[in-house]
C-alpha positions in Angstrom: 61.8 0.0 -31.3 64.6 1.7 -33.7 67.9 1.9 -31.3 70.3 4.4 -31.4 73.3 3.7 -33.3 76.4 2.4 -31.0 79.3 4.1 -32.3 81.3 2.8 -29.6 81.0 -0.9 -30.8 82.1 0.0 -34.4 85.3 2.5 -32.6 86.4 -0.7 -30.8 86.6 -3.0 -34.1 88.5 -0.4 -36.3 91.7 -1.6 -34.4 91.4 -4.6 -36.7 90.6 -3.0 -40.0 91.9 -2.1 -43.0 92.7 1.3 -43.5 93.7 3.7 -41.1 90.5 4.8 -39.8 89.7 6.9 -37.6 86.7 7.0 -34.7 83.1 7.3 -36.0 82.2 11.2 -35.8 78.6 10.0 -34.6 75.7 12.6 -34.7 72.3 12.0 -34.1 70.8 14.4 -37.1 72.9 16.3 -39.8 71.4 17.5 -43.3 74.3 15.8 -44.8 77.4 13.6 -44.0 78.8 14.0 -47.4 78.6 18.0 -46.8 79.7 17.9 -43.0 82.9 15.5 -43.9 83.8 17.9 -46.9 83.2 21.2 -44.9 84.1 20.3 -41.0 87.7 20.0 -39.9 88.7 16.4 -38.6 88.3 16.7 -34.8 91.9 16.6 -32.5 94.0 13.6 -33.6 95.1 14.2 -30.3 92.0 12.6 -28.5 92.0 8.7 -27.6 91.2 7.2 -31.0 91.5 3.9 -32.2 92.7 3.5 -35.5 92.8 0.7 -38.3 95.1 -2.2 -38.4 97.7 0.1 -40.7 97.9 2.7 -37.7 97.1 6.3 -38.0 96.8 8.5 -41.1 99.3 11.3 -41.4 96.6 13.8 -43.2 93.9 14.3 -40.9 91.3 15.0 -43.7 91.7 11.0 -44.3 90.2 8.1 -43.3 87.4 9.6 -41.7 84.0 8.3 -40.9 80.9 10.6 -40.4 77.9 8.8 -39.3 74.2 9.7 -38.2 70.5 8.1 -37.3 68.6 10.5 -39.3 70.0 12.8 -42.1 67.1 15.4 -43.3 69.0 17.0 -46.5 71.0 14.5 -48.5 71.9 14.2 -51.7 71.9 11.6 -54.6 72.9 11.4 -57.9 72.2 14.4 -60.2 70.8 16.4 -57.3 68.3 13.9 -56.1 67.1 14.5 -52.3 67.8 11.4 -50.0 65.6 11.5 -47.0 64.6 8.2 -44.1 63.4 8.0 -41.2 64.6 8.5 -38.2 67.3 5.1 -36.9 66.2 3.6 -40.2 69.0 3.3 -42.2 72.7 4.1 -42.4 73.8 7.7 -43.3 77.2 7.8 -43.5 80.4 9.3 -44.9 84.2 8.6 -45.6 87.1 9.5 -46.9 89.7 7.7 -48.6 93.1 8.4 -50.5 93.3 8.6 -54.1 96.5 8.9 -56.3 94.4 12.0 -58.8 91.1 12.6 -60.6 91.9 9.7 -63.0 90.9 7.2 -60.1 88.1 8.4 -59.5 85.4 7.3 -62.0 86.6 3.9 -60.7 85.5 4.9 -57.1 81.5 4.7 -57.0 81.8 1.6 -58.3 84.5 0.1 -56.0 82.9 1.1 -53.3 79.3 -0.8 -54.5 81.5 -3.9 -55.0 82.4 -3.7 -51.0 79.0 -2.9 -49.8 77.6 -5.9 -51.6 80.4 -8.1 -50.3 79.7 -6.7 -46.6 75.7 -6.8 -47.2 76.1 -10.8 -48.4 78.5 -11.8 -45.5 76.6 -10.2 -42.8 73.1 -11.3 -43.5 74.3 -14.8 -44.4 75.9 -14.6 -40.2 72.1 -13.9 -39.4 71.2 -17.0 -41.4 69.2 -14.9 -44.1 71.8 -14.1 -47.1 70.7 -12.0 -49.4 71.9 -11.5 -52.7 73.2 -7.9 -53.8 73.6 -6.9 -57.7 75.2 -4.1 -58.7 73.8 -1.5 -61.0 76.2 0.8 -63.1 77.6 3.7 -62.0 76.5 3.5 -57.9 73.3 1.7 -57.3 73.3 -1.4 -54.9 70.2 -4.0 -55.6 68.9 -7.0 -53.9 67.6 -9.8 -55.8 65.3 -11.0 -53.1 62.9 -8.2 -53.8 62.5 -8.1 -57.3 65.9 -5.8 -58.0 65.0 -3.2 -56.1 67.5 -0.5 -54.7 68.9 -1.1 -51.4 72.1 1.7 -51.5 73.2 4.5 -53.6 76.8 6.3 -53.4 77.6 9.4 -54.0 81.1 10.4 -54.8 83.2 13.5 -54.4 86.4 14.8 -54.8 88.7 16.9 -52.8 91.7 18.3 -53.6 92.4 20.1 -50.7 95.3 21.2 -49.4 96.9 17.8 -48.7 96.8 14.4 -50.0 93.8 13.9 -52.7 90.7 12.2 -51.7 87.3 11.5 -52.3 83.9 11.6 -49.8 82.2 7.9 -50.3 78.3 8.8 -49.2 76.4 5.5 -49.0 72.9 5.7 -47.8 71.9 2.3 -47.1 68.2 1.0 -46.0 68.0 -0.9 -43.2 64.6 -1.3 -41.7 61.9 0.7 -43.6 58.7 -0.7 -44.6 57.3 -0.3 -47.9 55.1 2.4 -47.0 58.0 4.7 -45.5 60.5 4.1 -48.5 59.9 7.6 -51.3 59.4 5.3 -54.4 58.2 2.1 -55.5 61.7 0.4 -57.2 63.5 1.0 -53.4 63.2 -1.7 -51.0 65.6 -2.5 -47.5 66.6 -5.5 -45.7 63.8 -5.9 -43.6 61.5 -5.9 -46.3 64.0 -8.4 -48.2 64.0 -10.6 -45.3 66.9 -10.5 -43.2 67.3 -8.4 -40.1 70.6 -7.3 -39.2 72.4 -4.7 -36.6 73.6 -1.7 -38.6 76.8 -1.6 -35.9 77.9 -4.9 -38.0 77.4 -3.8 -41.6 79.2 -0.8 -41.0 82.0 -2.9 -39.4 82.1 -5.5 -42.5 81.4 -2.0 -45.6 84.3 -0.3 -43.3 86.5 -3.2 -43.9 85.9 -3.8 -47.5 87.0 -0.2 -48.2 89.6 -0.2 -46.5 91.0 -3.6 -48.7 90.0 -1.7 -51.4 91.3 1.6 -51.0 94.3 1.6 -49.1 97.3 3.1 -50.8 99.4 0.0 -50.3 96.3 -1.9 -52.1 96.8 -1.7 -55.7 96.6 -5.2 -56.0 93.3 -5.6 -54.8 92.0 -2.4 -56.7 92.8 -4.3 -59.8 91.3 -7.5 -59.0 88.2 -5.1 -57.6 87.5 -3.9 -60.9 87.8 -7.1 -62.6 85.3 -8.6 -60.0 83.0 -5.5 -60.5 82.7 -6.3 -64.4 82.3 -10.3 -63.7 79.1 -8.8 -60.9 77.4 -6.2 -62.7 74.0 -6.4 -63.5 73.8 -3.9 -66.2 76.0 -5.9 -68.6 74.1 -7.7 -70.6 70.5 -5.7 -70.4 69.3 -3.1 -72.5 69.6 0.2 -71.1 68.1 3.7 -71.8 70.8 6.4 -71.5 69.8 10.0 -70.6 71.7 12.7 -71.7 72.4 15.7 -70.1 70.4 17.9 -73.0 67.2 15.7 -72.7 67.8 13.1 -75.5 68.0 9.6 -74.7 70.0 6.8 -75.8 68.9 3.1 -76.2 71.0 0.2 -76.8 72.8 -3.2 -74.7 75.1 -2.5 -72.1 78.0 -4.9 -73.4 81.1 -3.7 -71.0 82.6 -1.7 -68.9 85.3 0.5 -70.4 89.1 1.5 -68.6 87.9 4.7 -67.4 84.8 3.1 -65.8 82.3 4.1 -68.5 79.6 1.7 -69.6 79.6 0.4 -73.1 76.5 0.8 -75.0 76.2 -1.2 -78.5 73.6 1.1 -80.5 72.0 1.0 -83.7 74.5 3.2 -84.7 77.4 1.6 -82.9 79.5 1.3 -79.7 79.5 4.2 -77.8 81.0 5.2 -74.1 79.1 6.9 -70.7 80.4 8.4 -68.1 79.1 8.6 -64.4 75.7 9.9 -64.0 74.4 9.3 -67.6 72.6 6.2 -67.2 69.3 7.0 -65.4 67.4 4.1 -66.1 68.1 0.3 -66.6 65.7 -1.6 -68.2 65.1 -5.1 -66.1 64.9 -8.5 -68.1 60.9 -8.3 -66.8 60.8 -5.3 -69.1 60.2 -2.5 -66.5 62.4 0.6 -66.0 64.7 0.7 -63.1 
């Protein structure tokens, strides 16, 4: 049986976090957590909250968390519906400080580097450690089953009235079977063989971001995106880029650039991506993921 999600065990560990989050805005259905974060105000500060190690935020549109069991309208990339059943997987939300639009190409992919670091430490406590790979721009992988997608993020920003931020959506499978996952290149833990309470990956992704994306953090953002070109599994293969007119580009993904782009080599040269242009990565097997 699929249990409900405890939002009380993860409220009690954010006291130790990174970050300055705030309580998990739990609900049991919501067509989106990306939409619900962007377009509900932050409940009352005022309520008993606990909130990361670096105490609480002073604009109440950051740090938040918005969580459900069973989210019925997401989105992905380029539009793409995001449906699972119900206590499946995580659906979840957040939102995090950045200093202007310039960061932000950066973001997707920083947040992929901490969900792989939090998926690899917490199955590896349940003595099955799996072995994420990231995918350029926002596309989490697992080894164990054949590169299949595990996690997509979908990023946002918000200028807002206050202090600019970004909504981080991560949908992440948990414990789908084949037959309930929408396409044949997804898989989930379960199917890649480890089992682990959801409470405990949101409590290891929550604290990754929070390293990662804290203001104070610079540090560690810069040593983030050094470690996300040393892990990413696109450099290297040869990758079909499509463009937003319908023509596609082929060539080897050699780097990735300052402003986050993927490097292509091409017949006729080097050439730079942005977010969302890269559909499909060609595996070293030869089929299109």
């Amino acid at each position: 049986m699929r249990n409900s999600f405890d939002s009380g065990l993860v409220n009690a560990a954010l006291i130790t976090l990174p970050g300055r989050w705030r309580g998990v805005e739990f609900h049991a259905a919501l067509p989106s957590t990306n939409e619900t974060i962007r377009t509900r105000p932050s409940p009352s500060t005022s309520r008993p909250a606990p909130y990361g190690a670096s105490g609480p935020p002073h604009d109440p549109d950051l740090w938040r968390v918005v969580l459900t069991d069973h989210q019925t309208g997401g989105r992905g990339r380029l539009g793409r519906g995001w449906q699972v059943p119900d206590r499946a997987a995580i659906a979840m939300s957040v939102t995090v400080p950045v200093a202007g639009p310039d960061e932000l190409p950066w973001v997707p992919l920083l947040a992929g580097l901490a969900l792989s670091r939090a998926i690899n430490a917490t199955t590896a406590t349940v003595g099955a450690p799996l072995t994420p790979r990231l995918k350029w721009p926002n596309d989490v992988l697992l080894a164990e089953d054949e590169d299949r997608k595990v996690s997509g993020i979908l990023c946002e920003y918000v200028a807002g009235d206050g202090r600019p931020h970004v909504v981080i959506g991560t949908g992440i499978n948990i414990d789908q079977t084949r037959g309930e996952l929408p396409v044949p290149t997804a898989t989930s833990l379960r199917l890649a063989g480890a089992q682990v309470p959801r409470e405990e990956l949101v409590i290891a992704y929550l604290a990754e971001l929070g390293r990662l994306f804290a203001p104070e953090a610079t540090d560690e953002r810069e040593a983030g995106t050094a470690a996300y070109r040393r892990l990413c599994s696109t450099l290297g293969l040869r990758v079909r880029v499509h463009l937003p007119g319908g023509a596609t580009v082929d060539g080897d993904a050699v780097g990735i650039g300052p402003g986050a782009e993927l490097l292509v080599r091409t017949e006729e040269g080097e050439r730079a991506f942005a977010a969302g242009d890269v559909v499909h990565v060609r595996r070293p097997t030869g089929g299109l993921a």
